[in-house]
N, CA, C and O atoms as a Tripos MOL2 file, in Angstrom:
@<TRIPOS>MOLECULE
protein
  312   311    78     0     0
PROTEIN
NO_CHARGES

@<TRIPOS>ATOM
      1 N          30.6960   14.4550    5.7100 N.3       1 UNK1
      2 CA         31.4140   13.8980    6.8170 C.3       1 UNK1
      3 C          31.4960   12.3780    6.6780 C.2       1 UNK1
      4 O          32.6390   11.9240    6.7130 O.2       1 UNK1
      5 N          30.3830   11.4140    6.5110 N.am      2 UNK2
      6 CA         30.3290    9.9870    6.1190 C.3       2 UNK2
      7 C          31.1900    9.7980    5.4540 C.2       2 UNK2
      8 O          32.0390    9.0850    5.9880 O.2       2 UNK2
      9 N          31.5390   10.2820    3.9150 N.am      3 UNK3
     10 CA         31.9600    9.9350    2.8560 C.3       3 UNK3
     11 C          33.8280   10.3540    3.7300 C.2       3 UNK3
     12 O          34.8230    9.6350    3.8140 O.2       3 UNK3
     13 N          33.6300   11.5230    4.1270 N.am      4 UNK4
     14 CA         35.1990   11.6010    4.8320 C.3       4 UNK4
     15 C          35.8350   10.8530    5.8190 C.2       4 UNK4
     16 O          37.0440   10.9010    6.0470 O.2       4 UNK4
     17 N          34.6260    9.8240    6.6900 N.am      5 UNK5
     18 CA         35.0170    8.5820    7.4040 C.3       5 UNK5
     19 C          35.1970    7.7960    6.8350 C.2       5 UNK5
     20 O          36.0490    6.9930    7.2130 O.2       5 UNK5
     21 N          34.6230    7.6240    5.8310 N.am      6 UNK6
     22 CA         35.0640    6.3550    5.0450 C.3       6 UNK6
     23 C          36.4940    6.5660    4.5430 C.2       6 UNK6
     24 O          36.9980    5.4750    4.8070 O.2       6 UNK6
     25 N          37.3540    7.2320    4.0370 N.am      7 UNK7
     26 CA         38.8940    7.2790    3.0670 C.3       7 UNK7
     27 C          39.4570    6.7910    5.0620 C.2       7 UNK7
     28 O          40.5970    6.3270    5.0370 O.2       7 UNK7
     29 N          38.9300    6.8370    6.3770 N.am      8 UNK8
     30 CA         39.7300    6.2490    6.8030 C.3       8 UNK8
     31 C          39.7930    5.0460    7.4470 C.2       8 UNK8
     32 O          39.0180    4.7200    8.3460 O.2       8 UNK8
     33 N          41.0780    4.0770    6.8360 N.am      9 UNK9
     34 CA         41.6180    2.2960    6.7580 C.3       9 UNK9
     35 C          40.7170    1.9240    7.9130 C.2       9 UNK9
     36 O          39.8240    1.1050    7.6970 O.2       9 UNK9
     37 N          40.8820    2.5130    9.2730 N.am     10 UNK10
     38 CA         39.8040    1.5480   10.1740 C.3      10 UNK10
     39 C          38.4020    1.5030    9.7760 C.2      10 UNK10
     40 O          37.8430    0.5220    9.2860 O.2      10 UNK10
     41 N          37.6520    3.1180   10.1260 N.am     11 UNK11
     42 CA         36.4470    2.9730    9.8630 C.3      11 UNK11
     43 C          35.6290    2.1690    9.3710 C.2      11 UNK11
     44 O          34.6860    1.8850   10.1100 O.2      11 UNK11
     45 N          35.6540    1.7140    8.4140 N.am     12 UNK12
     46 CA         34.6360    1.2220    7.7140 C.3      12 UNK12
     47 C          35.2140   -0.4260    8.4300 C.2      12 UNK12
     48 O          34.4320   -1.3290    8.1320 O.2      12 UNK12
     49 N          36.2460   -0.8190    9.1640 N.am     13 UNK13
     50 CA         36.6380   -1.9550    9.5880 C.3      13 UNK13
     51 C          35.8210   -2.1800   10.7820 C.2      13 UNK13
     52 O          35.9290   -3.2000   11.4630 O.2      13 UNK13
     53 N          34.8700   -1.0730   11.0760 N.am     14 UNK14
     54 CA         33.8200   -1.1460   12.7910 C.3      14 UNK14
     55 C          32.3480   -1.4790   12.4090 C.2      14 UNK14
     56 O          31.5130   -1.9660   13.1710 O.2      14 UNK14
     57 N          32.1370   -1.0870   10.9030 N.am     15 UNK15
     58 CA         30.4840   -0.6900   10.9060 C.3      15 UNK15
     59 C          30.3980   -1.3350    9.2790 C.2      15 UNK15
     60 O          31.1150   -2.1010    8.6350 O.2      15 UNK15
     61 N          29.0290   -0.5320    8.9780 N.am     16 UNK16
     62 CA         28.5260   -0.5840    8.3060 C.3      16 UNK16
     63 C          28.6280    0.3660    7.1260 C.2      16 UNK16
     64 O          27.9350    0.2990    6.1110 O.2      16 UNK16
     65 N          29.6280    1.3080    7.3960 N.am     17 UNK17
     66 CA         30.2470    2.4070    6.3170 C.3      17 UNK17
     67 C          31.4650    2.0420    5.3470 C.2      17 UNK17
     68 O          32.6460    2.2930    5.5880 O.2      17 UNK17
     69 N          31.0010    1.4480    4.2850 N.am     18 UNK18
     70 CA         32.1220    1.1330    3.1730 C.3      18 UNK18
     71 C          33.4750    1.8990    3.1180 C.2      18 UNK18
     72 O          33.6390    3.0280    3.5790 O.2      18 UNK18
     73 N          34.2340    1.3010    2.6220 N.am     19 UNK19
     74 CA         35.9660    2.2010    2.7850 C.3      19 UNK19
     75 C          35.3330    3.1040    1.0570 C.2      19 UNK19
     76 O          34.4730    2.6700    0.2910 O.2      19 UNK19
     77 N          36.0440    4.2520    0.9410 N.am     20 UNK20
     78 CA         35.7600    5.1190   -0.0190 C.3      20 UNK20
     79 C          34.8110    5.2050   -0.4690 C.2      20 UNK20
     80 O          34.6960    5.0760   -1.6880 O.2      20 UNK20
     81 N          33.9780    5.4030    0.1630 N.am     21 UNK21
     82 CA         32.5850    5.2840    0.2500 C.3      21 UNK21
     83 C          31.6920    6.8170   -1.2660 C.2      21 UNK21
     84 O          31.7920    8.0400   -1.3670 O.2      21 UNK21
     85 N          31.1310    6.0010   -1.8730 N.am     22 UNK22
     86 CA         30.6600    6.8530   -2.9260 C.3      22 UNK22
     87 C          29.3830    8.2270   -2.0140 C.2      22 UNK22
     88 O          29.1220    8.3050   -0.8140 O.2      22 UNK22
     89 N          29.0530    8.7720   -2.7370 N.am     23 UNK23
     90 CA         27.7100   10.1460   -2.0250 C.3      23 UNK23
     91 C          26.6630    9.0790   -1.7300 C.2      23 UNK23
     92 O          26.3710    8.8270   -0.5610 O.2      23 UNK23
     93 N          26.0600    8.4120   -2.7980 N.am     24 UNK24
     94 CA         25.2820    7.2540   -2.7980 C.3      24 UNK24
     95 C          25.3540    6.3600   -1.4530 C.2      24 UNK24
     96 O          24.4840    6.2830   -0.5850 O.2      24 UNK24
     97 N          26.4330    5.7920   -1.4880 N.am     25 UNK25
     98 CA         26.9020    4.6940   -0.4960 C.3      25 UNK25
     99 C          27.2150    5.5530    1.2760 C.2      25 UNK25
    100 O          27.1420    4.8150    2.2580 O.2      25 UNK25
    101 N          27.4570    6.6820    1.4350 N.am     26 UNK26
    102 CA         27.3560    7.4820    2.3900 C.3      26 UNK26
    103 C          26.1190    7.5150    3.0670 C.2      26 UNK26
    104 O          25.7240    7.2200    4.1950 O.2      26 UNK26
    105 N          25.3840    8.1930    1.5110 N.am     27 UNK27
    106 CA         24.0810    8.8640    1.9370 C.3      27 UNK27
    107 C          22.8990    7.3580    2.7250 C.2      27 UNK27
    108 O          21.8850    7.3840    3.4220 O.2      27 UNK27
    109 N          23.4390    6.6360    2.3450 N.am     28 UNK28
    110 CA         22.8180    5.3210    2.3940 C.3      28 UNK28
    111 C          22.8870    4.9840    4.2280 C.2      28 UNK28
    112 O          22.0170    4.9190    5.0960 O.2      28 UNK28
    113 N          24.1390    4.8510    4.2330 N.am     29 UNK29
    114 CA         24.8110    5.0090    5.9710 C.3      29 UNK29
    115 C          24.1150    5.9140    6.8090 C.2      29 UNK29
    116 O          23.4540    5.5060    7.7640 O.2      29 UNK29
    117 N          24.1850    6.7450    6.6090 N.am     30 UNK30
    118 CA         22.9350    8.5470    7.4240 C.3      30 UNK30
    119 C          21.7530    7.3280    7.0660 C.2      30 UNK30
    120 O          22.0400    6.3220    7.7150 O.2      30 UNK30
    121 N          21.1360    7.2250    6.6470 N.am     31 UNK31
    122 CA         20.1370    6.8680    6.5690 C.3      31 UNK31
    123 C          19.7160    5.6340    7.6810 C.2      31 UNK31
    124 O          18.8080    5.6830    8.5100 O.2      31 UNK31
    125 N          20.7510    4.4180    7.4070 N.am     32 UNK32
    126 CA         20.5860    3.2120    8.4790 C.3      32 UNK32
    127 C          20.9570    3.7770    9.6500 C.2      32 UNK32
    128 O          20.5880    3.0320   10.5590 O.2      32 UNK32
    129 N          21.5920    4.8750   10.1280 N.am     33 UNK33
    130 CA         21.9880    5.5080   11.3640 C.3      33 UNK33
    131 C          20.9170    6.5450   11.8820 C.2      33 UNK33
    132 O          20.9860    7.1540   12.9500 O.2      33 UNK33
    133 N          20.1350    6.6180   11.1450 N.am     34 UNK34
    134 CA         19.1410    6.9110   11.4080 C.3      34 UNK34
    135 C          17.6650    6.2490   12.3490 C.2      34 UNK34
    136 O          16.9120    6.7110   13.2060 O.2      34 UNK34
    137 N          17.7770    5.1270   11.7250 N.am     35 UNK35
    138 CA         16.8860    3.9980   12.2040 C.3      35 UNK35
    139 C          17.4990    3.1640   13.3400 C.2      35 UNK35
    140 O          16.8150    2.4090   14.0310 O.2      35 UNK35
    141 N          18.7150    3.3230   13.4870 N.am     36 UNK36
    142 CA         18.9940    2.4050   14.7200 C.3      36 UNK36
    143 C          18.0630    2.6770   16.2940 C.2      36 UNK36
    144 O          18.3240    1.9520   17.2540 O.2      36 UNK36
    145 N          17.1110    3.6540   16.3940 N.am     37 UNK37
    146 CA         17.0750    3.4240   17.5520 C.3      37 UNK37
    147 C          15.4510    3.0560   16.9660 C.2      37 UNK37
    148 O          14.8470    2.7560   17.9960 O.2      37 UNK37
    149 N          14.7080    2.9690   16.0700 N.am     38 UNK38
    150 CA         13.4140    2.3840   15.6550 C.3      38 UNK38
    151 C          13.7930    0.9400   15.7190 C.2      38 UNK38
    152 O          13.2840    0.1050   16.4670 O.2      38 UNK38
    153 N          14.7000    0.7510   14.8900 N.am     39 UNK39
    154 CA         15.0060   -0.8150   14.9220 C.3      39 UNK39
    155 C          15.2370   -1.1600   16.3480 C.2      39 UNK39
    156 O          15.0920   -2.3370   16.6800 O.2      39 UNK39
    157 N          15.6100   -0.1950   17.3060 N.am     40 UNK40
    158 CA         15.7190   -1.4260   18.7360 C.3      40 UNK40
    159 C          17.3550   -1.8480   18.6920 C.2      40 UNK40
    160 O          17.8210   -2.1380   19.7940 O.2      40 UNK40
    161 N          18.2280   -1.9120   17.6050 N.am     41 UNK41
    162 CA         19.8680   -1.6690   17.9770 C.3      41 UNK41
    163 C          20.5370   -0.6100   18.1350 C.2      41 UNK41
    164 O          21.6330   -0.5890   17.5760 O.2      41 UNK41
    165 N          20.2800    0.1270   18.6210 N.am     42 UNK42
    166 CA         21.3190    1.0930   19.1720 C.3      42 UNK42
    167 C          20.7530    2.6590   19.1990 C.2      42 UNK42
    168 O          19.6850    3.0500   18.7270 O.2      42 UNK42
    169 N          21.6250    3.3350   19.7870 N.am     43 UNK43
    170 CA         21.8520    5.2040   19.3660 C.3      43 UNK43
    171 C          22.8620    5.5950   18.5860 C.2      43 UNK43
    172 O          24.0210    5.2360   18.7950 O.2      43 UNK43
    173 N          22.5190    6.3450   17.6450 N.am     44 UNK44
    174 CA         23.7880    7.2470   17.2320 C.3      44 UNK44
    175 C          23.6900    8.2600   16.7830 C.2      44 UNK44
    176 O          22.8150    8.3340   15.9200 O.2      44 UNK44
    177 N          24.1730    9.0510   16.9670 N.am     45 UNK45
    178 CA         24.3770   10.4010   16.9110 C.3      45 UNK45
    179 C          25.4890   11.3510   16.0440 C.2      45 UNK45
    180 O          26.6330   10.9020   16.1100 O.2      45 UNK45
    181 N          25.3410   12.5450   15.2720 N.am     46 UNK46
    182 CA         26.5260   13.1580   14.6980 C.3      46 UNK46
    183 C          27.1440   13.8950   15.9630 C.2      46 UNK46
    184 O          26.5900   14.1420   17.0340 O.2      46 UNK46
    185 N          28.3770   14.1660   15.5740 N.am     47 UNK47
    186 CA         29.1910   14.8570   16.5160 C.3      47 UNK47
    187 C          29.5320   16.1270   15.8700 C.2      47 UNK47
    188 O          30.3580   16.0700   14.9590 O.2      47 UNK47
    189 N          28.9960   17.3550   16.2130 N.am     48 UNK48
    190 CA         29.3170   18.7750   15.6090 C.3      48 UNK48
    191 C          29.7750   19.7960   16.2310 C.2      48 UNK48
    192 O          29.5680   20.0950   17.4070 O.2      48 UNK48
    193 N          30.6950   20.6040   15.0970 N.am     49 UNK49
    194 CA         31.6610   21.7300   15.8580 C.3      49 UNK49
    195 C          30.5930   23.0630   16.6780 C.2      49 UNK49
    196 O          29.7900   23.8650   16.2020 O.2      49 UNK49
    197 N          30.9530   22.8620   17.7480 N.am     50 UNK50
    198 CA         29.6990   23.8310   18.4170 C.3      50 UNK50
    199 C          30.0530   25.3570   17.7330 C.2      50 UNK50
    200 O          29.1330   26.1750   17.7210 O.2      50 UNK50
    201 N          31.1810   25.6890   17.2490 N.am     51 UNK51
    202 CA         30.7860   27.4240   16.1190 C.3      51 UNK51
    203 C          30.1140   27.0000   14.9320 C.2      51 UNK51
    204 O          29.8320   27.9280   14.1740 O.2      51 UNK51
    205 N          29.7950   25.9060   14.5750 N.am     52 UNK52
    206 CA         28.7890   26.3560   13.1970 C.3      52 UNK52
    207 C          28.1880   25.1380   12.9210 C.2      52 UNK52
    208 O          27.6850   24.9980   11.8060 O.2      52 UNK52
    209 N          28.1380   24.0980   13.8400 N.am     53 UNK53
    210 CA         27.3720   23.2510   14.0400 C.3      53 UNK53
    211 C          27.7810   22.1870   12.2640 C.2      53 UNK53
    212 O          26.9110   21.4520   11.7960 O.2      53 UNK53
    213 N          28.6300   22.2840   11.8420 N.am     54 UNK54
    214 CA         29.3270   21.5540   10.9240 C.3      54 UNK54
    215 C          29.5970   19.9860   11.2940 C.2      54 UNK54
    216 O          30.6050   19.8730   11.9910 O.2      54 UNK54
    217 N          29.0800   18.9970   11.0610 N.am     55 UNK55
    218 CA         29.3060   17.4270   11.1420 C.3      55 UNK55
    219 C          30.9480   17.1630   11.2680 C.2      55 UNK55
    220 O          31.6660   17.3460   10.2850 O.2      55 UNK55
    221 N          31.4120   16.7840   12.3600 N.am     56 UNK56
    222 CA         33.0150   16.4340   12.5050 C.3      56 UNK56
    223 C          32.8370   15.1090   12.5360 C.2      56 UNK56
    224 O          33.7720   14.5470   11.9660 O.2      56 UNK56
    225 N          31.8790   14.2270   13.0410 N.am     57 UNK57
    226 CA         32.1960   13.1360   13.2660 C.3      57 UNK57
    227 C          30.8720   12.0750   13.9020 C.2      57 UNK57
    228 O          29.6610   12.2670   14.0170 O.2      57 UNK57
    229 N          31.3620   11.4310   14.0830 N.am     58 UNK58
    230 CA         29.6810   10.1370   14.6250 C.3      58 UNK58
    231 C          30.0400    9.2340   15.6710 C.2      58 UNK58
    232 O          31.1690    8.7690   15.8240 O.2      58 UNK58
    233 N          29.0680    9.0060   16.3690 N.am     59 UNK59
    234 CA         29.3150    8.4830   17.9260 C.3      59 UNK59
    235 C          28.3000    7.4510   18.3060 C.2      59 UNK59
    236 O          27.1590    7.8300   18.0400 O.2      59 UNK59
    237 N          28.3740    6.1410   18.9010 N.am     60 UNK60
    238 CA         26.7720    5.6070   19.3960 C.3      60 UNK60
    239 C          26.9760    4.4040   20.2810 C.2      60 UNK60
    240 O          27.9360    4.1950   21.0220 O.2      60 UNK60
    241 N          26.0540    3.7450   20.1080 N.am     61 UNK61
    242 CA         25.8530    2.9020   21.5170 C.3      61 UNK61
    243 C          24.5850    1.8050   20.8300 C.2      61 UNK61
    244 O          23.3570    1.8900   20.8460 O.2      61 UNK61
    245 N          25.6440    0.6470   20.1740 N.am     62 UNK62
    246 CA         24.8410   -0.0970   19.3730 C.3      62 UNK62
    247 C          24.7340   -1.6130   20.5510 C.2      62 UNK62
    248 O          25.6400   -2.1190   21.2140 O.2      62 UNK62
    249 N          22.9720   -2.0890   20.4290 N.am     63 UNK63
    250 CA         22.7140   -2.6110   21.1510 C.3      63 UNK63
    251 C          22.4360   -3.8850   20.4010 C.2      63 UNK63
    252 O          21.7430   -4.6330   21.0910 O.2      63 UNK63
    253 N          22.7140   -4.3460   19.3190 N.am     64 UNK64
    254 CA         22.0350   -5.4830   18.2250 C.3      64 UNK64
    255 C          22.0820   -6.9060   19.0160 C.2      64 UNK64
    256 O          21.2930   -7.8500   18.9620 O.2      64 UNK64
    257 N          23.4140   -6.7180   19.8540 N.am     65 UNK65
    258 CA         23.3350   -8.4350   20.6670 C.3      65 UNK65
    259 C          23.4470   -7.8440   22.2390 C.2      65 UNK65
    260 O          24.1580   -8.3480   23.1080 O.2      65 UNK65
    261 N          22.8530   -7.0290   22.3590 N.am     66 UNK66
    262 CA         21.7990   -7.1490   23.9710 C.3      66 UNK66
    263 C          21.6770   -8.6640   24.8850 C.2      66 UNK66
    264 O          22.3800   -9.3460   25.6300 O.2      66 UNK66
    265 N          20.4580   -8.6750   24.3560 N.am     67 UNK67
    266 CA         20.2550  -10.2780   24.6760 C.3      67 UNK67
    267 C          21.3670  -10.8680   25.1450 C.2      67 UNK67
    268 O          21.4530  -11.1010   26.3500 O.2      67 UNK67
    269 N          22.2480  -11.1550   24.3900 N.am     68 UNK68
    270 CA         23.5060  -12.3160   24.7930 C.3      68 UNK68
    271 C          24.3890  -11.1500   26.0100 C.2      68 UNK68
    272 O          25.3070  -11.4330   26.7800 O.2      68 UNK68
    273 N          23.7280   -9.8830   25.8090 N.am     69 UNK69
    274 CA         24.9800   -9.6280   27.0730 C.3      69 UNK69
    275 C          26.1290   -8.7250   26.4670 C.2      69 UNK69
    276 O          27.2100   -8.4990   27.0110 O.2      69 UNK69
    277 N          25.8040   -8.3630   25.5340 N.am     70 UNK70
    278 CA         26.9320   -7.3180   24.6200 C.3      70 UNK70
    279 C          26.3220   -6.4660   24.1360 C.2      70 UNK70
    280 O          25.1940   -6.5930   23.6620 O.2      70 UNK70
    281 N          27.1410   -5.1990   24.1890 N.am     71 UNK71
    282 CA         26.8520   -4.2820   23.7210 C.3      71 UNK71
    283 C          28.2240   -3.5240   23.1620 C.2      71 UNK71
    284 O          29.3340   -3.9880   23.4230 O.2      71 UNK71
    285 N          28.0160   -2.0740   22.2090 N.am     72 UNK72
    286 CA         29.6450   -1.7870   22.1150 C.3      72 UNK72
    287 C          29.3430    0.0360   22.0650 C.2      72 UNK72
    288 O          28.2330    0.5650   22.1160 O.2      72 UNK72
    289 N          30.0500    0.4090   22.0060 N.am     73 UNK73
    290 CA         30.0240    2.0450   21.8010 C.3      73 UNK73
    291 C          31.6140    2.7260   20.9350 C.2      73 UNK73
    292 O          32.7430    2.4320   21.3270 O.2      73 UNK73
    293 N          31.4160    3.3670   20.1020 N.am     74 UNK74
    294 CA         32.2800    3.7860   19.6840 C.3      74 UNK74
    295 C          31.7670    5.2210   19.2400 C.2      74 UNK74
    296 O          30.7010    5.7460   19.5610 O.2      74 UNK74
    297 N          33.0560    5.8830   18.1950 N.am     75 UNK75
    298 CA         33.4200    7.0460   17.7910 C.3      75 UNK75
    299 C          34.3530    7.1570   16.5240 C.2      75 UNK75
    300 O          35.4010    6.5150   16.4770 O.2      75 UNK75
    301 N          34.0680    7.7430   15.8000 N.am     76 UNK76
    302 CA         35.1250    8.6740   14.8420 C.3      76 UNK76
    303 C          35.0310    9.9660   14.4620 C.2      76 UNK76
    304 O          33.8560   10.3110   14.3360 O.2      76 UNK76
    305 N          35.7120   10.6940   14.2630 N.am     77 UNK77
    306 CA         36.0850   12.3260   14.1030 C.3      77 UNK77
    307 C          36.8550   12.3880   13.0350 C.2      77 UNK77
    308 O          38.0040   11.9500   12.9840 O.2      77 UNK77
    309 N          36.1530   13.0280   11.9820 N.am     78 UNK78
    310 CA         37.2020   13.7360   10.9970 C.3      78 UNK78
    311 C          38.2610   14.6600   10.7990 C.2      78 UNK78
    312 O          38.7460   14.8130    9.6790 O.2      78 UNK78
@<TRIPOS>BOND
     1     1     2 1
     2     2     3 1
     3     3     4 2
     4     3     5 am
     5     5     6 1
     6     6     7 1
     7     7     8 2
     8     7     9 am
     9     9    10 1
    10    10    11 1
    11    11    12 2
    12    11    13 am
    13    13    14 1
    14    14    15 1
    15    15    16 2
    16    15    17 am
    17    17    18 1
    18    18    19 1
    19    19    20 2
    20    19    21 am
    21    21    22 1
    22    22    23 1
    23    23    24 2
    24    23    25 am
    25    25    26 1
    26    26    27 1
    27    27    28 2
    28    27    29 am
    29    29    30 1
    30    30    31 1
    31    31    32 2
    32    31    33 am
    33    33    34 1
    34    34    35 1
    35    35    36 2
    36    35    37 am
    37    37    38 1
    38    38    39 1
    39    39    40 2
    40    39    41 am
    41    41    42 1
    42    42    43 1
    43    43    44 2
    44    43    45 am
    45    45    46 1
    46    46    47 1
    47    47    48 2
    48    47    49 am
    49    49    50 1
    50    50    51 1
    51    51    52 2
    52    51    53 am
    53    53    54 1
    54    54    55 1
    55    55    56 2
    56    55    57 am
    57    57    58 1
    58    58    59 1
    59    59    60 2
    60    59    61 am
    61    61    62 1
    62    62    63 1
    63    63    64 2
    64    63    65 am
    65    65    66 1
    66    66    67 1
    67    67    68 2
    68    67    69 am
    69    69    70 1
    70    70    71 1
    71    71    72 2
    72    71    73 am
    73    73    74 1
    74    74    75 1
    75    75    76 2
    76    75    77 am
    77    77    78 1
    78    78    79 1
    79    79    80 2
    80    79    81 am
    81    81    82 1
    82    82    83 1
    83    83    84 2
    84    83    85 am
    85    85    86 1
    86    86    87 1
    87    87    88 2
    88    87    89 am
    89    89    90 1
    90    90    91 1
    91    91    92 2
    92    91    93 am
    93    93    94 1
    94    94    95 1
    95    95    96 2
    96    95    97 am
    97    97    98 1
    98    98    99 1
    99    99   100 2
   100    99   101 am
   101   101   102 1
   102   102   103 1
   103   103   104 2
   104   103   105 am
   105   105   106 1
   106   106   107 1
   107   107   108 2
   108   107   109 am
   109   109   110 1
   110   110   111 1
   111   111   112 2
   112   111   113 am
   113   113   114 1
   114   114   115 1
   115   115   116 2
   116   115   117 am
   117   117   118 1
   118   118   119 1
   119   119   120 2
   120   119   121 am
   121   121   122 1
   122   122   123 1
   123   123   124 2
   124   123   125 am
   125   125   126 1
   126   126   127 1
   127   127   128 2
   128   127   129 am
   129   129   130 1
   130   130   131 1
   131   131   132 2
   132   131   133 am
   133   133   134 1
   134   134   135 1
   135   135   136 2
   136   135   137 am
   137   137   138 1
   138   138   139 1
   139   139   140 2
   140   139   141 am
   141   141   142 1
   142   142   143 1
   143   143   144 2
   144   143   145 am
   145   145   146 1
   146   146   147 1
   147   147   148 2
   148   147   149 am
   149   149   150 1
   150   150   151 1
   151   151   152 2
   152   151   153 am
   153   153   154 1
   154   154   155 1
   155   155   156 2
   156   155   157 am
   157   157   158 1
   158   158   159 1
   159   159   160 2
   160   159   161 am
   161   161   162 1
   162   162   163 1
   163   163   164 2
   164   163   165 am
   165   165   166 1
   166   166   167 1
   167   167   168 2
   168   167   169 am
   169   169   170 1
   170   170   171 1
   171   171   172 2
   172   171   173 am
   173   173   174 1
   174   174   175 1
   175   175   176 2
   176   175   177 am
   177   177   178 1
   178   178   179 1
   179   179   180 2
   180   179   181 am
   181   181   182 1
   182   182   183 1
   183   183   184 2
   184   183   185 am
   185   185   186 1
   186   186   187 1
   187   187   188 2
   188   187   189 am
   189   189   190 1
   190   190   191 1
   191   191   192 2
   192   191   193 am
   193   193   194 1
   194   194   195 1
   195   195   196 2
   196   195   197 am
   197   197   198 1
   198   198   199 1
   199   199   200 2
   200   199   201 am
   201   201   202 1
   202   202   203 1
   203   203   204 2
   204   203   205 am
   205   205   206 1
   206   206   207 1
   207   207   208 2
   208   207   209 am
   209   209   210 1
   210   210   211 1
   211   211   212 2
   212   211   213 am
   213   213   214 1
   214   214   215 1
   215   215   216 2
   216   215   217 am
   217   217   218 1
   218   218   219 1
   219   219   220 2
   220   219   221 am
   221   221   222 1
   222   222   223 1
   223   223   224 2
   224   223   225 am
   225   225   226 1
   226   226   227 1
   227   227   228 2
   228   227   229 am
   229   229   230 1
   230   230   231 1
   231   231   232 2
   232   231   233 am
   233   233   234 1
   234   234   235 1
   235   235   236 2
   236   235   237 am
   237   237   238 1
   238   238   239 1
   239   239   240 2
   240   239   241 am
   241   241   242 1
   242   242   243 1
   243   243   244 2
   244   243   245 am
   245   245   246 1
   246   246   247 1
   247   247   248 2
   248   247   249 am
   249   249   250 1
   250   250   251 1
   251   251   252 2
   252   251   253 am
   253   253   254 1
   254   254   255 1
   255   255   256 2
   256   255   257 am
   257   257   258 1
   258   258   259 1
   259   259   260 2
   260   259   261 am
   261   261   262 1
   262   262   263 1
   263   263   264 2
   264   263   265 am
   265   265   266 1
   266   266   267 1
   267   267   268 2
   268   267   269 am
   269   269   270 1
   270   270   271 1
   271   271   272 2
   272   271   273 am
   273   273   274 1
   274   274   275 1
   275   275   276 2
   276   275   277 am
   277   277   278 1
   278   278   279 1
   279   279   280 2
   280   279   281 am
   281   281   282 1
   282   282   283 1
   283   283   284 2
   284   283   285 am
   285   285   286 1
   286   286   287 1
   287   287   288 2
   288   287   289 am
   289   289   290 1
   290   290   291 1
   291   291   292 2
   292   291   293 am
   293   293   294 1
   294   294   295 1
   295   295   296 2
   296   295   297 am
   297   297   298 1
   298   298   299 1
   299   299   300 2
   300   299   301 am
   301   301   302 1
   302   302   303 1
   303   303   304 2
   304   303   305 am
   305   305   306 1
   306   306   307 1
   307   307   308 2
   308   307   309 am
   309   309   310 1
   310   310   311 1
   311   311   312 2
@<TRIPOS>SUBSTRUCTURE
     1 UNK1         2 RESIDUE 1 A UNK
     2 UNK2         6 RESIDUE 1 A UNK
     3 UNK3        10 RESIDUE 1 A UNK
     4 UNK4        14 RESIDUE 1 A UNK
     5 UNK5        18 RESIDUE 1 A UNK
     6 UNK6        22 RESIDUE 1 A UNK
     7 UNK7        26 RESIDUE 1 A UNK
     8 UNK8        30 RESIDUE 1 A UNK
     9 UNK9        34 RESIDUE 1 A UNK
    10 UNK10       38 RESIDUE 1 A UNK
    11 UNK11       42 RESIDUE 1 A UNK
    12 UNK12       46 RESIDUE 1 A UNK
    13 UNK13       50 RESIDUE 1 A UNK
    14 UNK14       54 RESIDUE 1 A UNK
    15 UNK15       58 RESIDUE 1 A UNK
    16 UNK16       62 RESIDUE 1 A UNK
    17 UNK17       66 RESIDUE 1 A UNK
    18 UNK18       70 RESIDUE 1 A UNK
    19 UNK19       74 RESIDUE 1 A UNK
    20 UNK20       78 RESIDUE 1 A UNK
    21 UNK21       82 RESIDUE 1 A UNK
    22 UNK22       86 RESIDUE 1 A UNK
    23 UNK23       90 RESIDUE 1 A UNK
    24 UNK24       94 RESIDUE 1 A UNK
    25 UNK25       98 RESIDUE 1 A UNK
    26 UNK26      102 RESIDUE 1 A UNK
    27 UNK27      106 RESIDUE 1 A UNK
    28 UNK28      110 RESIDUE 1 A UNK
    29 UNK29      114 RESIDUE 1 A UNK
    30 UNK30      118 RESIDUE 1 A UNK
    31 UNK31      122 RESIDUE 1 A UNK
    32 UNK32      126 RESIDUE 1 A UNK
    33 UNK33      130 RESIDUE 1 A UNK
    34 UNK34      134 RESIDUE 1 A UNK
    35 UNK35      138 RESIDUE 1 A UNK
    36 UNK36      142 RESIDUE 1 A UNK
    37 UNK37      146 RESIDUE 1 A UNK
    38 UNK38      150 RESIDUE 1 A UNK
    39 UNK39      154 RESIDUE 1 A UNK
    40 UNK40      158 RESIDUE 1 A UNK
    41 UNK41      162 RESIDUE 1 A UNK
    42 UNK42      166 RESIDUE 1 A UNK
    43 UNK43      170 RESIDUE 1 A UNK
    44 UNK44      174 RESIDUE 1 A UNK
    45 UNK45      178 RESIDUE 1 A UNK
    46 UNK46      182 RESIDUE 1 A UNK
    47 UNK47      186 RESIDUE 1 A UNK
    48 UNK48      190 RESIDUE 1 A UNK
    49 UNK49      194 RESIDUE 1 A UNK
    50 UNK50      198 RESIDUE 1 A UNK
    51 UNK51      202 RESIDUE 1 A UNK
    52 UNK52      206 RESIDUE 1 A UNK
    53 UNK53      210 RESIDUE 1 A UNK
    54 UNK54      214 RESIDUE 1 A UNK
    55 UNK55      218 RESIDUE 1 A UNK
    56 UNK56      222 RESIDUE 1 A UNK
    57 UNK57      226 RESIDUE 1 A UNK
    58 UNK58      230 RESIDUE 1 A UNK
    59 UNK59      234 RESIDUE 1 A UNK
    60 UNK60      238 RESIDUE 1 A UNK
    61 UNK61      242 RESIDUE 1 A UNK
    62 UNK62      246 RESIDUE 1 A UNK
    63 UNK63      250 RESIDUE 1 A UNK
    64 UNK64      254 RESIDUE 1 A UNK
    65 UNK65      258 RESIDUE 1 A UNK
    66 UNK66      262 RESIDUE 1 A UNK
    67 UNK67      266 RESIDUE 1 A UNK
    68 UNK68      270 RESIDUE 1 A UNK
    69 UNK69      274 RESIDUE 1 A UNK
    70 UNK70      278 RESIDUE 1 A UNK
    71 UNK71      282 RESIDUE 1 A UNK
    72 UNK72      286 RESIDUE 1 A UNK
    73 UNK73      290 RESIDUE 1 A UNK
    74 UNK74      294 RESIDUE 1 A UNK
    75 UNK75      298 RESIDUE 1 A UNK
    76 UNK76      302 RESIDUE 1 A UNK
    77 UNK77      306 RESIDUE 1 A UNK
    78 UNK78      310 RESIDUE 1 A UNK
C-alpha cells in the first residue's frame, strides 16, 4: 500500500513518503509511522477494507509543532 501511495504526484508532496518509492524506501515509512506516537508527533493509522482487512490507505493527526499552535491531519487511499 506505501509503495502504491507513493506513484501518487501529491503524496509524497505531504509527508515523509518518497514519490516512487522503492520496498526499501516504503518499508522504511511503516516504520517512522510507526513511532509517531512514541516520539510525541502525532497518530497514524492504516486504513483497511473491512472484508479482508487489506491496507487501502493511511490516515493521522501529526502533532510535531503543537507548541506553536499547529497541528494538521490528513489522508490518502489507494
Amino acid at each position: 500500500m506505501a509503495q502504491e501511495l507513493s506513484t501518487d504526484p501529491y503524496v509524497p508532496q505531504t509527508g515523509s513518503l518518497p514519490g516512487n518509492a522503492t520496498s526499501l524506501e516504503a518499508s522504511a515509512w511503516v516504520v517512522r509511522q510507526q513511532k509517531r506516537h512514541a516520539e510525541g508527533t502525532g497518530f497514524s493509522f492504516t486504513i483497511a477494507r473491512r472484508s479482508d482487512d487489506a491496507a487501502i490507505g493511511h490516515c493521522g493527526l501529526w502533532l510535531k509543532e503543537l507548541d506553536e499552535g499547529h497541528a494538521s491531519a490528513g489522508y490518502a487511499v489507494v
